[in-house]
PDBQT receptor file of N, H, CA, C and O in Angstrom, charges set to zero:
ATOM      1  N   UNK A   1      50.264 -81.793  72.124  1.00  0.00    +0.000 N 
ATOM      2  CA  UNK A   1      49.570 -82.509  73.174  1.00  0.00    +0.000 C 
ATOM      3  C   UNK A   1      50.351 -83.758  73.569  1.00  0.00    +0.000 C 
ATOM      4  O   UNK A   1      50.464 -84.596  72.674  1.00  0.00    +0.000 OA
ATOM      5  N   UNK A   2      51.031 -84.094  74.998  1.00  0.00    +0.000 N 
ATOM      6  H   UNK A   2      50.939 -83.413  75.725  1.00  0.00    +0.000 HD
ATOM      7  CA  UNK A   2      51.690 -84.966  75.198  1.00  0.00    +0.000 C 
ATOM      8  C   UNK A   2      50.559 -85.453  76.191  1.00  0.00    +0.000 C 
ATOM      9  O   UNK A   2      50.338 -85.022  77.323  1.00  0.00    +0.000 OA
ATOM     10  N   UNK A   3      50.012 -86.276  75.624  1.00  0.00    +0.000 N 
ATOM     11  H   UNK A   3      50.192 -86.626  74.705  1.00  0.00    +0.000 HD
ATOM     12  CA  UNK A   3      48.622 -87.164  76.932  1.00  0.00    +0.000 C 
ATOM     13  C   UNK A   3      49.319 -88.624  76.868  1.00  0.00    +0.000 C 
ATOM     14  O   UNK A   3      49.509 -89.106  75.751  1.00  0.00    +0.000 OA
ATOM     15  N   UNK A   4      49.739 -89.404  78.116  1.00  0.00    +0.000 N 
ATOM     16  H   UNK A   4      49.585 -89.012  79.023  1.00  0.00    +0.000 HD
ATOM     17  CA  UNK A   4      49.693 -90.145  78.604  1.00  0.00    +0.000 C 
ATOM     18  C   UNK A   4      48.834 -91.095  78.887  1.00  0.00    +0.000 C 
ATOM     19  O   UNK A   4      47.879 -90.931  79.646  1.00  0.00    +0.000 OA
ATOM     20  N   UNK A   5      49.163 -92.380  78.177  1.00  0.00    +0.000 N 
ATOM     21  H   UNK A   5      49.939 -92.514  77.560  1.00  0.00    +0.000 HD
ATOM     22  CA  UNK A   5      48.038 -93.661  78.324  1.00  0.00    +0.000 C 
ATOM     23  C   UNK A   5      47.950 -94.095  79.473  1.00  0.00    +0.000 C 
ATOM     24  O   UNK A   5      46.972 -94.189  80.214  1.00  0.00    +0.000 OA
ATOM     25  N   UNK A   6      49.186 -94.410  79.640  1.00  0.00    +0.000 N 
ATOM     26  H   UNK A   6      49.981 -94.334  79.038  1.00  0.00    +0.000 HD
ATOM     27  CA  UNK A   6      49.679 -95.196  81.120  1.00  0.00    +0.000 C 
ATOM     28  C   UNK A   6      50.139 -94.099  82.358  1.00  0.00    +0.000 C 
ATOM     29  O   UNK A   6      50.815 -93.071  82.316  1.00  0.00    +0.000 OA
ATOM     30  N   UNK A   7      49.362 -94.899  83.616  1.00  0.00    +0.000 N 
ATOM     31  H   UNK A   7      48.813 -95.734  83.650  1.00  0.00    +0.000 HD
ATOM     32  CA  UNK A   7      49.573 -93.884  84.862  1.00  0.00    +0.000 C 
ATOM     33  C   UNK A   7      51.251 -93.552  85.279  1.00  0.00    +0.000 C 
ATOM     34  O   UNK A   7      52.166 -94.332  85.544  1.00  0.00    +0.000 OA
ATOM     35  N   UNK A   8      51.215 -92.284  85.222  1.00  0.00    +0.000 N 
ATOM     36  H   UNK A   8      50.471 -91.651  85.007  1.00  0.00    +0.000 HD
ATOM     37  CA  UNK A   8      52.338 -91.434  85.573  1.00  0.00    +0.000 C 
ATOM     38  C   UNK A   8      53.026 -91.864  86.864  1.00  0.00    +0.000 C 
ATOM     39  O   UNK A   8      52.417 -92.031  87.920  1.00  0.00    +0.000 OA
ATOM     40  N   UNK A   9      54.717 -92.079  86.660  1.00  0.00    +0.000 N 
ATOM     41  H   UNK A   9      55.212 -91.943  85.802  1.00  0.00    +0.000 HD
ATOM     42  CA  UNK A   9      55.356 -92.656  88.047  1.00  0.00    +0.000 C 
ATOM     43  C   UNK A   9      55.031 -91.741  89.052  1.00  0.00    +0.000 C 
ATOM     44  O   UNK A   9      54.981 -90.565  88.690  1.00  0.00    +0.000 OA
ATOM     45  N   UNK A  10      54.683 -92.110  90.797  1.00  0.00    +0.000 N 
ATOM     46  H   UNK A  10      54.724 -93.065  91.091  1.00  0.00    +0.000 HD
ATOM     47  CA  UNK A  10      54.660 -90.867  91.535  1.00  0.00    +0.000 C 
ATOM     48  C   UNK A  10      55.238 -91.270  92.415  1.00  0.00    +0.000 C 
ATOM     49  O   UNK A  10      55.355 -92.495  92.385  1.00  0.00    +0.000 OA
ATOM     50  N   UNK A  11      55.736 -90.728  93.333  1.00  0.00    +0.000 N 
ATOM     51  H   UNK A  11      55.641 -89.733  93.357  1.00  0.00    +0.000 HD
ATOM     52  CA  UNK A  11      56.547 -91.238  94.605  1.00  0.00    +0.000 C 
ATOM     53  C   UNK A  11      55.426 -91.497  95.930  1.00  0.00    +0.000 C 
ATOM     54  O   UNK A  11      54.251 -91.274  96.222  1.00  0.00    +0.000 OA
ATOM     55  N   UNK A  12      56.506 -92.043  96.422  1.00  0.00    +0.000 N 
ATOM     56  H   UNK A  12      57.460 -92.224  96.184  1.00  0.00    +0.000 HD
ATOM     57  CA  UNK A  12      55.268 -92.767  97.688  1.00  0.00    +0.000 C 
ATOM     58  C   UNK A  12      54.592 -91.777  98.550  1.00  0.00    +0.000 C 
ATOM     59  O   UNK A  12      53.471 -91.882  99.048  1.00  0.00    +0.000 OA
ATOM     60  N   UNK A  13      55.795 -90.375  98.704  1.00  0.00    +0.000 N 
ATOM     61  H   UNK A  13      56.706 -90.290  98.300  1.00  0.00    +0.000 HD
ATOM     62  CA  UNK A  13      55.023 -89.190  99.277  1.00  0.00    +0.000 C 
ATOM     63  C   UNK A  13      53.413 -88.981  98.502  1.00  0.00    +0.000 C 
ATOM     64  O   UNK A  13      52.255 -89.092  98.905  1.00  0.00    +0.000 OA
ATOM     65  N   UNK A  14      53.784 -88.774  97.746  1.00  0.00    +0.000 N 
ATOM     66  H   UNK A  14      54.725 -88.683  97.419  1.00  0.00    +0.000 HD
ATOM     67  CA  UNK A  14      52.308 -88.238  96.579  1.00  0.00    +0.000 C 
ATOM     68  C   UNK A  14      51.094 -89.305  96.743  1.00  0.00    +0.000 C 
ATOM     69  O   UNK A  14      49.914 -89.001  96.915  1.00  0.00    +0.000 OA
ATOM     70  N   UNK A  15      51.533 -90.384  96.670  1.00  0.00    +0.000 N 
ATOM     71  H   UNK A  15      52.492 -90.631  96.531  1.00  0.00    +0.000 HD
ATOM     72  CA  UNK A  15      51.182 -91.726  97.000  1.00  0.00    +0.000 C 
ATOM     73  C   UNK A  15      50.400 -91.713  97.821  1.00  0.00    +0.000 C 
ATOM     74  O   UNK A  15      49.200 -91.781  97.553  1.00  0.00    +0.000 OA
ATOM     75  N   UNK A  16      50.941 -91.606  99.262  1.00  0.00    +0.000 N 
ATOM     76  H   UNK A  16      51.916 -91.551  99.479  1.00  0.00    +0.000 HD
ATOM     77  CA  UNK A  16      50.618 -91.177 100.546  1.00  0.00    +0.000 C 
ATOM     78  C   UNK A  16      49.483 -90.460 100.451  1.00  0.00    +0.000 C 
ATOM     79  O   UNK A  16      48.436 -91.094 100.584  1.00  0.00    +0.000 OA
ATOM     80  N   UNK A  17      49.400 -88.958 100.198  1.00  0.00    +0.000 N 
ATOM     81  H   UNK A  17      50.250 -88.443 100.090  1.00  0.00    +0.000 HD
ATOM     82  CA  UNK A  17      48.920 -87.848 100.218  1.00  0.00    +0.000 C 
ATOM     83  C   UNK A  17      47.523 -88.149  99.251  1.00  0.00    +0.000 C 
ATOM     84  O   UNK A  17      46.442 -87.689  99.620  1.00  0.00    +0.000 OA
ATOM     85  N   UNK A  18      47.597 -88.715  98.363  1.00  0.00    +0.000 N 
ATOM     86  H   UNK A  18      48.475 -89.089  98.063  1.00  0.00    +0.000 HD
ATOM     87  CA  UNK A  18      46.527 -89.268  97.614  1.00  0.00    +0.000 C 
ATOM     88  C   UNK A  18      45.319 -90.420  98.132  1.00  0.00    +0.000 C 
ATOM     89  O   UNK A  18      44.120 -90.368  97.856  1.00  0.00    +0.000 OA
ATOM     90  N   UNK A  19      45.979 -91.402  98.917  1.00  0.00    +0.000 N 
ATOM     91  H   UNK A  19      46.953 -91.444  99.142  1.00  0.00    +0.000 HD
ATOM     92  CA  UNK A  19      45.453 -92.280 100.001  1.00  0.00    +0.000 C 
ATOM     93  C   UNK A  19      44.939 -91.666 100.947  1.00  0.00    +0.000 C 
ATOM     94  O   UNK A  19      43.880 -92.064 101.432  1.00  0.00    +0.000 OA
ATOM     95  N   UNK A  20      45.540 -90.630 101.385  1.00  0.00    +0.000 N 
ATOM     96  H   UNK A  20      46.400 -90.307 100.991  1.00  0.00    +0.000 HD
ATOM     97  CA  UNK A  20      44.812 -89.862 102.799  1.00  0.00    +0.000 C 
ATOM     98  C   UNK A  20      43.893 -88.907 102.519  1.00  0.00    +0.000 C 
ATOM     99  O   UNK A  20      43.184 -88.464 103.423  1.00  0.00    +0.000 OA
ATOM    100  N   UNK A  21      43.800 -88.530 101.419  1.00  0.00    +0.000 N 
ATOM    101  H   UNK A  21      44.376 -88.891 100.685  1.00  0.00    +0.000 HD
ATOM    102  CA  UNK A  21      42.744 -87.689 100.339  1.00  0.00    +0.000 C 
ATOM    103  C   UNK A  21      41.194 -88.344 100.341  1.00  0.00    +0.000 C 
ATOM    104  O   UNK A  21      40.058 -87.950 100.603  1.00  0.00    +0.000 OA
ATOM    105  N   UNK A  22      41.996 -89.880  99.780  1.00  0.00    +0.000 N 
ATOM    106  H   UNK A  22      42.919 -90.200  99.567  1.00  0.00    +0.000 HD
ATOM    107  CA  UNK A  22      40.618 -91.024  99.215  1.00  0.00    +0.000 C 
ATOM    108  C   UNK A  22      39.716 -91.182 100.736  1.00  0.00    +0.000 C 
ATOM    109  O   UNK A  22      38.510 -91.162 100.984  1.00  0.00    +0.000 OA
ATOM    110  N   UNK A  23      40.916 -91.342 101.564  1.00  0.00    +0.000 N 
ATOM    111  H   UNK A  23      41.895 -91.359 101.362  1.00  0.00    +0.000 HD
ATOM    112  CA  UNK A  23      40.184 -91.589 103.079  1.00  0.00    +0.000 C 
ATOM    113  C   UNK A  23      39.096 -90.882 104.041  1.00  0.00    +0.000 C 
ATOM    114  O   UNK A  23      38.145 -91.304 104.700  1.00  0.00    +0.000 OA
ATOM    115  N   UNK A  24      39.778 -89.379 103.778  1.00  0.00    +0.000 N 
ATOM    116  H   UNK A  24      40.550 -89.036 103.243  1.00  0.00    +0.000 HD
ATOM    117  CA  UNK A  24      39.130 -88.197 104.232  1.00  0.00    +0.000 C 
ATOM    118  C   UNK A  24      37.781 -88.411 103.436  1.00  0.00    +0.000 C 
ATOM    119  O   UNK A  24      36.799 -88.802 104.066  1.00  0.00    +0.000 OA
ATOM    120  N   UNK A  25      37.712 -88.229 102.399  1.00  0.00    +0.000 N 
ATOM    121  H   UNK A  25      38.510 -87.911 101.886  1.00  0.00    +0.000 HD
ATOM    122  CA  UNK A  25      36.794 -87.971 102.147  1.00  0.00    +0.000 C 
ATOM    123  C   UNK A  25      35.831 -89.157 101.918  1.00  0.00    +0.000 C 
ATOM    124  O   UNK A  25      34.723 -88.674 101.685  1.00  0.00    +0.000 OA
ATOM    125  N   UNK A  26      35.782 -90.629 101.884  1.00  0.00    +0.000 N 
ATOM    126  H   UNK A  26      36.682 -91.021 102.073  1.00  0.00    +0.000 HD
ATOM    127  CA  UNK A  26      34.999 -91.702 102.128  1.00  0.00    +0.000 C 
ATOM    128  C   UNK A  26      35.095 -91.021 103.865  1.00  0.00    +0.000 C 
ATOM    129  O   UNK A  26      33.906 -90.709 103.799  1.00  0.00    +0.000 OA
ATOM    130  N   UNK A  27      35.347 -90.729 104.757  1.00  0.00    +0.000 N 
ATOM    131  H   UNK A  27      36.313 -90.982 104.810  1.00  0.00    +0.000 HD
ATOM    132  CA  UNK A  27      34.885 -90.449 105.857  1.00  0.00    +0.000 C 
ATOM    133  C   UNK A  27      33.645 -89.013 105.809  1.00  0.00    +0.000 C 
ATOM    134  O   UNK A  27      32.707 -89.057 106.605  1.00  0.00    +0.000 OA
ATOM    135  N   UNK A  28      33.717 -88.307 105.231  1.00  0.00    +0.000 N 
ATOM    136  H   UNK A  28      34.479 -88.272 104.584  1.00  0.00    +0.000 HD
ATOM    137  CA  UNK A  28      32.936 -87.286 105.237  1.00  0.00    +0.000 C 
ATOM    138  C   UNK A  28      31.957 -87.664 104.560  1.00  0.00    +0.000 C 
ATOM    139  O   UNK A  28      30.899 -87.046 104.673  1.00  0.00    +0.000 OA
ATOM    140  N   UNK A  29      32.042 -88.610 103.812  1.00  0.00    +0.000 N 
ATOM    141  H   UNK A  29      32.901 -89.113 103.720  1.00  0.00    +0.000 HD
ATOM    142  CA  UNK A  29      30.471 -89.335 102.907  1.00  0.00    +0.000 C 
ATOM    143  C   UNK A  29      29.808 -89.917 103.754  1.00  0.00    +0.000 C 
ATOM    144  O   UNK A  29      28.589 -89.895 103.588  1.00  0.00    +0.000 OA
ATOM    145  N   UNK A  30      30.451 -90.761 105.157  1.00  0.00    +0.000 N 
ATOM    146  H   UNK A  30      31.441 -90.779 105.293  1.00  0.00    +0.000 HD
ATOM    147  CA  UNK A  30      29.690 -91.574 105.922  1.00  0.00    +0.000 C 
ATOM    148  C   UNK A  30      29.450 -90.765 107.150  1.00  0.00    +0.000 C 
ATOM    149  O   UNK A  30      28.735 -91.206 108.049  1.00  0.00    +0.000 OA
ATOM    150  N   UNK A  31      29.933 -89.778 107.210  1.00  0.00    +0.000 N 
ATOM    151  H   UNK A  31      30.514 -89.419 106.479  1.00  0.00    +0.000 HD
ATOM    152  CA  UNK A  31      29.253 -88.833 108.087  1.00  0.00    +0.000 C 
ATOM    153  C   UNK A  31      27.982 -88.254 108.442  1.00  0.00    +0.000 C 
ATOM    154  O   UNK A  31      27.376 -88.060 109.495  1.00  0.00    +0.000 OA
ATOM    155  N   UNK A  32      27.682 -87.939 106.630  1.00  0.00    +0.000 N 
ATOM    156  H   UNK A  32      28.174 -88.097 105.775  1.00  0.00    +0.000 HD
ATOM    157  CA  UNK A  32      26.263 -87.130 106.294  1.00  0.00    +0.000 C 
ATOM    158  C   UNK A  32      24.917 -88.516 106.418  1.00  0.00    +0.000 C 
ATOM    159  O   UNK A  32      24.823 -89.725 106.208  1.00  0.00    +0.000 OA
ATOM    160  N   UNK A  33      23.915 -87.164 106.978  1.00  0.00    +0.000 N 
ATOM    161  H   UNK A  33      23.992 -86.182 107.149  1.00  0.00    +0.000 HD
ATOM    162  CA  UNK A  33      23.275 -87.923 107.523  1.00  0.00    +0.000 C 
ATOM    163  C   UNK A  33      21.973 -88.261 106.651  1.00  0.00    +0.000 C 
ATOM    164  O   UNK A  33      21.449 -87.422 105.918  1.00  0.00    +0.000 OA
ATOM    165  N   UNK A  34      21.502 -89.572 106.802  1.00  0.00    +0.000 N 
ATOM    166  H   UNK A  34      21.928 -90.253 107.397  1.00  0.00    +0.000 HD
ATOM    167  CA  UNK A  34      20.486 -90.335 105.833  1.00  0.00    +0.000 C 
ATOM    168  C   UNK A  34      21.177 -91.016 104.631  1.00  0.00    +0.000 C 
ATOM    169  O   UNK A  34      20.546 -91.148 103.583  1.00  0.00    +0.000 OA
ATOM    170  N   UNK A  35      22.650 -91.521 104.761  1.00  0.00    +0.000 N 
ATOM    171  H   UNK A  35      23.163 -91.413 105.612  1.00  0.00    +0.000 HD
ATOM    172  CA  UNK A  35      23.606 -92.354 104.551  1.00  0.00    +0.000 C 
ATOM    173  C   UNK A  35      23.506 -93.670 105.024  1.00  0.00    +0.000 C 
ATOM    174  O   UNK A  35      24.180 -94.531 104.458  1.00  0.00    +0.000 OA
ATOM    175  N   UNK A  36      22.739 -93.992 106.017  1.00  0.00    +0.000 N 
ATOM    176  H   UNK A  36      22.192 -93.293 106.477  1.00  0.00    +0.000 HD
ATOM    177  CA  UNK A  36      22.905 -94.867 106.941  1.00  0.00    +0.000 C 
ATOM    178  C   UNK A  36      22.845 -96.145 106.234  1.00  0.00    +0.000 C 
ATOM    179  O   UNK A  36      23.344 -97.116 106.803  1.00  0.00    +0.000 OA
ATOM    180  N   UNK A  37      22.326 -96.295 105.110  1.00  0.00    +0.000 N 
ATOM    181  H   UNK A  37      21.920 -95.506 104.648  1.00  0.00    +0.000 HD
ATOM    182  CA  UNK A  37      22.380 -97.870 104.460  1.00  0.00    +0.000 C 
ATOM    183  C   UNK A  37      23.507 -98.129 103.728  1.00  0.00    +0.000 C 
ATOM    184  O   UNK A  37      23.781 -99.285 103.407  1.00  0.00    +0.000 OA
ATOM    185  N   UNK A  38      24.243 -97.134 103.402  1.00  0.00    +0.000 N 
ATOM    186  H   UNK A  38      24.021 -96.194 103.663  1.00  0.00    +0.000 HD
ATOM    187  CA  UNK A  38      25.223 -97.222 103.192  1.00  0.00    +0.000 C 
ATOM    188  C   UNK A  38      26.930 -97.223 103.681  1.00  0.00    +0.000 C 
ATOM    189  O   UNK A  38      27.993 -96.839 103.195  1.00  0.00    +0.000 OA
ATOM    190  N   UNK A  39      26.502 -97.851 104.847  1.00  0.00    +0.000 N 
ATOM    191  H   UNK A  39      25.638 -98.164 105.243  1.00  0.00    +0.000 HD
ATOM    192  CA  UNK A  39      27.289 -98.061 105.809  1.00  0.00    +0.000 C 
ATOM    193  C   UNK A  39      28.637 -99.136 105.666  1.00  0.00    +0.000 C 
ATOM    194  O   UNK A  39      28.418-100.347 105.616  1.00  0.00    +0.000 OA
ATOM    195  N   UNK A  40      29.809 -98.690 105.614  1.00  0.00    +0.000 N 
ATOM    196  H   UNK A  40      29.987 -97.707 105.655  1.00  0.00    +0.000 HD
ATOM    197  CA  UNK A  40      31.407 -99.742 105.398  1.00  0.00    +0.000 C 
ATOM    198  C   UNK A  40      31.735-100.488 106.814  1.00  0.00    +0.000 C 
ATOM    199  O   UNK A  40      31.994-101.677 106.997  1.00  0.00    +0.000 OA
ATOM    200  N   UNK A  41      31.647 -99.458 107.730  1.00  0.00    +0.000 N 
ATOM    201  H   UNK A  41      31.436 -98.491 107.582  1.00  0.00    +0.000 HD
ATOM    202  CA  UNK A  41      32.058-100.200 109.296  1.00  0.00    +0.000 C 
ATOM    203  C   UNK A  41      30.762-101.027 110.129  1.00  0.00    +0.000 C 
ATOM    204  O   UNK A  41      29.726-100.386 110.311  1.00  0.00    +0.000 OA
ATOM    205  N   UNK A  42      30.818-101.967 110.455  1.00  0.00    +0.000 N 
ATOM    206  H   UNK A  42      31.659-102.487 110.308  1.00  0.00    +0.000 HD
ATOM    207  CA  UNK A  42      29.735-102.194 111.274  1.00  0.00    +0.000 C 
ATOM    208  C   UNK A  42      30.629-102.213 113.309  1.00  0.00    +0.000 C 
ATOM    209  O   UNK A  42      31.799-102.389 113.647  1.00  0.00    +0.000 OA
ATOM    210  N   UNK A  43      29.546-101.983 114.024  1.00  0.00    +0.000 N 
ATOM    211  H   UNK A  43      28.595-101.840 113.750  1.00  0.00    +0.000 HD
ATOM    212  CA  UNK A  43      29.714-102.317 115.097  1.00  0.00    +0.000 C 
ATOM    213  C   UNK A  43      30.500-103.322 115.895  1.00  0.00    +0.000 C 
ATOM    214  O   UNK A  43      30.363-104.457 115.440  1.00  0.00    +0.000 OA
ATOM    215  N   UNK A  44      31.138-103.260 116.756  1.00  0.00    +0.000 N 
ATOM    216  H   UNK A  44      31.250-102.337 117.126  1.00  0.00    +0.000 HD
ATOM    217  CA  UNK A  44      31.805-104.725 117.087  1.00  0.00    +0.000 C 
ATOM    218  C   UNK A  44      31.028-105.241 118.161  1.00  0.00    +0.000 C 
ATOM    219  O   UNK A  44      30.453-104.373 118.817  1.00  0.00    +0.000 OA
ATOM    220  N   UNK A  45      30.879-106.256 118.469  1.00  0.00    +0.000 N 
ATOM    221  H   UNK A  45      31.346-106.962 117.937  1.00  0.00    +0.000 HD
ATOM    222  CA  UNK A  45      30.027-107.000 119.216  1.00  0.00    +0.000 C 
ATOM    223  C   UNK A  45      31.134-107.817 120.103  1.00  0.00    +0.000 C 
ATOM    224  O   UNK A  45      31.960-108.487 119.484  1.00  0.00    +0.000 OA
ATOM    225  N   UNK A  46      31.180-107.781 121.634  1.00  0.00    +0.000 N 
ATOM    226  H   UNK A  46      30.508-107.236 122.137  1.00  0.00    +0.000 HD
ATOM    227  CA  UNK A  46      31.474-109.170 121.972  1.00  0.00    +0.000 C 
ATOM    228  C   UNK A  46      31.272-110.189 121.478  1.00  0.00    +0.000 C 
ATOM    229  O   UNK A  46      30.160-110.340 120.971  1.00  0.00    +0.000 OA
ATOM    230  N   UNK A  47      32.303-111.365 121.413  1.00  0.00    +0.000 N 
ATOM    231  H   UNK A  47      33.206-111.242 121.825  1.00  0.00    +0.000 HD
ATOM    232  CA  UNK A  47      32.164-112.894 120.834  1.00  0.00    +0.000 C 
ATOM    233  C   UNK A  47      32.163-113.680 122.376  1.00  0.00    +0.000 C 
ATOM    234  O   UNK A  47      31.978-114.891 122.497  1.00  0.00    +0.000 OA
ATOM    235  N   UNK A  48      32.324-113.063 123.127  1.00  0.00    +0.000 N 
ATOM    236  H   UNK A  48      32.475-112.080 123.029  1.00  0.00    +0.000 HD
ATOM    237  CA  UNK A  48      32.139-114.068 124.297  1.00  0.00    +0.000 C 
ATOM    238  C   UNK A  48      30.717-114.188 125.154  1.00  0.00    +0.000 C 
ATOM    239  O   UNK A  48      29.962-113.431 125.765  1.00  0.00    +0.000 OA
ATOM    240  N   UNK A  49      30.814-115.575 124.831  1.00  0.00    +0.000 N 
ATOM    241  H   UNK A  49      31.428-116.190 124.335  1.00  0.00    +0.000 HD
ATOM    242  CA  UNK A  49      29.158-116.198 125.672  1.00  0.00    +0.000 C 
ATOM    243  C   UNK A  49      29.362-116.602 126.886  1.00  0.00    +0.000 C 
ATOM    244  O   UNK A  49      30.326-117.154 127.417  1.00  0.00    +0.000 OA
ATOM    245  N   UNK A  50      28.152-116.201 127.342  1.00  0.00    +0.000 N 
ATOM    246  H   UNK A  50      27.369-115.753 126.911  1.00  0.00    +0.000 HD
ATOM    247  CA  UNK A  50      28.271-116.325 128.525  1.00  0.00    +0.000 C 
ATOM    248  C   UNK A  50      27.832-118.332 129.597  1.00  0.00    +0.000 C 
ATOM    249  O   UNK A  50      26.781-118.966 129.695  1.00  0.00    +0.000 OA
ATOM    250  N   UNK A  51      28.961-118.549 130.025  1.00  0.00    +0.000 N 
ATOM    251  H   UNK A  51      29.814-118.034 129.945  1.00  0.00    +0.000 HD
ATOM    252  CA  UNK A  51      29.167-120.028 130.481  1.00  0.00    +0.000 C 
ATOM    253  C   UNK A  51      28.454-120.178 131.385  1.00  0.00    +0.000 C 
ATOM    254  O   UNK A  51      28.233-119.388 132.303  1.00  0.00    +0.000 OA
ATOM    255  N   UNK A  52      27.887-121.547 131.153  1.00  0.00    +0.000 N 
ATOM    256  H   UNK A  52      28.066-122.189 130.407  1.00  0.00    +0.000 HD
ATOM    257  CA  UNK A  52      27.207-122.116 132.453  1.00  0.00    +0.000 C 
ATOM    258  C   UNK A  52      27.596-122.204 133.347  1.00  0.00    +0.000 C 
ATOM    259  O   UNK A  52      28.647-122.834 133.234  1.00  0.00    +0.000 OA
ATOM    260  N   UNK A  53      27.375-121.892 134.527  1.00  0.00    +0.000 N 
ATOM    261  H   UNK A  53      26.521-121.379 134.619  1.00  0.00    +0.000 HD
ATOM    262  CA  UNK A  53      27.507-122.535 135.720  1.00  0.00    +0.000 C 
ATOM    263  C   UNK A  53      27.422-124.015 136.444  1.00  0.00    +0.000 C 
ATOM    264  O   UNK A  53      26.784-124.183 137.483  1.00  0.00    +0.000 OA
ATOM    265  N   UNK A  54      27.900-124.712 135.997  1.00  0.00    +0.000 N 
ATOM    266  H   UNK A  54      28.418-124.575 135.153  1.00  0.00    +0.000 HD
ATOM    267  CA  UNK A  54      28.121-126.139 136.318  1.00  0.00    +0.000 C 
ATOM    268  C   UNK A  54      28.508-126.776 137.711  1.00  0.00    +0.000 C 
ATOM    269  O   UNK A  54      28.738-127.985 137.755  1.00  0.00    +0.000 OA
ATOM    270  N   UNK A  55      28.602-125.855 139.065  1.00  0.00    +0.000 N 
ATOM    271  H   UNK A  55      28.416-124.873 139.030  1.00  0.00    +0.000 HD
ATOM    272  CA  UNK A  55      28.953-126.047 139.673  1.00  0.00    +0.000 C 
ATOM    273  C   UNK A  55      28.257-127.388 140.966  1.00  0.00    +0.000 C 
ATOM    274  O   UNK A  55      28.667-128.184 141.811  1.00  0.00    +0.000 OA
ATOM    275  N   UNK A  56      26.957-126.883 140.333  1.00  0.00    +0.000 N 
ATOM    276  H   UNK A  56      26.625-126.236 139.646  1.00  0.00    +0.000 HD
ATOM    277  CA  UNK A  56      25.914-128.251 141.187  1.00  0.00    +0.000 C 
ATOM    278  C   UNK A  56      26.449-129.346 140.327  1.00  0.00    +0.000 C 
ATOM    279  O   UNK A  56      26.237-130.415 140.901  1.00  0.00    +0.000 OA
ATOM    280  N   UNK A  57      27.044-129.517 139.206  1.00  0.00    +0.000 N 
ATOM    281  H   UNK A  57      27.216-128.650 138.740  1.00  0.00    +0.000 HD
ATOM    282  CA  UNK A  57      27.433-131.024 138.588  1.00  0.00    +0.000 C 
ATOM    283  C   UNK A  57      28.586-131.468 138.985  1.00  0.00    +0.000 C 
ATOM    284  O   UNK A  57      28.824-132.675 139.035  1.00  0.00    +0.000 OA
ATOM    285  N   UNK A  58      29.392-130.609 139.297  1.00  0.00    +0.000 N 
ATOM    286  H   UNK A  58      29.199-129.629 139.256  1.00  0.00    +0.000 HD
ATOM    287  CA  UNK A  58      30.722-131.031 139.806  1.00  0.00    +0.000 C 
ATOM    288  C   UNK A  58      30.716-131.628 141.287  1.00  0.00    +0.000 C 
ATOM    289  O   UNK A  58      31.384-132.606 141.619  1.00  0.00    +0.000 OA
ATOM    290  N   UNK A  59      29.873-130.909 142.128  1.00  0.00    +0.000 N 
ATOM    291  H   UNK A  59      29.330-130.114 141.858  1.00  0.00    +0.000 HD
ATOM    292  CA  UNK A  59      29.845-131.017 143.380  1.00  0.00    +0.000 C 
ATOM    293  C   UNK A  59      29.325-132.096 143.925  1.00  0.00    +0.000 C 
ATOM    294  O   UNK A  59      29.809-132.799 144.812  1.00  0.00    +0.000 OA
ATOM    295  N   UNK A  60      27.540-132.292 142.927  1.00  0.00    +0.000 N 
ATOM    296  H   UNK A  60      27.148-131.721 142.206  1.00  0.00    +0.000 HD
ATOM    297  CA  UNK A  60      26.849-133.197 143.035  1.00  0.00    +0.000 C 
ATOM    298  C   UNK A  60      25.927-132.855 143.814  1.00  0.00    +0.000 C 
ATOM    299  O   UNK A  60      25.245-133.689 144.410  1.00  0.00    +0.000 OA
ATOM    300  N   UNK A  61      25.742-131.409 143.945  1.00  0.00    +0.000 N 
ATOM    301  H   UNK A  61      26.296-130.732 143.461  1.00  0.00    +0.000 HD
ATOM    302  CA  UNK A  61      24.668-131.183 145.203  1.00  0.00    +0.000 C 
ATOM    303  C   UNK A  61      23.326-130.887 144.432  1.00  0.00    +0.000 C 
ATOM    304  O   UNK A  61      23.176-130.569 143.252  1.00  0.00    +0.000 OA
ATOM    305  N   UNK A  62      22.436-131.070 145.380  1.00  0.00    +0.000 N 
ATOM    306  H   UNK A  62      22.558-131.328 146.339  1.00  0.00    +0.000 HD
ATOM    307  CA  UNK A  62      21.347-131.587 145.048  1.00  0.00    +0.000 C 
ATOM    308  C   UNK A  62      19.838-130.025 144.776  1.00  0.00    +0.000 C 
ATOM    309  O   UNK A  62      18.690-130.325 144.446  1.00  0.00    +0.000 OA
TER     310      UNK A  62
């Protein structure tokens, strides 16, 4: 029995292929449905508010 304590060298291909593994499938977990509280991405929201119109202060009109 040759068992290994410490993680085995792998190349970045394997590497790769292992990362895109982990990914796929955290995507297919958040797919299924009644998951929903368990949600990683949230929504993006505009950050831009919407500006006053200041133009009666500049002008001075009444």
């Amino acid at each position: 029995m040759t068992e290994n304590k410490e993680p085995r060298k792998i190349d970045l291909a394997e590497a790769m292929r292992q990362k895109l593994q982990q990914k796929k499938q955290q995507q297919q977990n958040a797919n299924k449905p009644g998951m929903m509280g368990n949600q990683q991405t949230k929504t993006l929201k505009s950050q831009n508010n919407k500006k006053p119109n200041n133009q009666r202060r500049r002008t001075g009109g009444s």
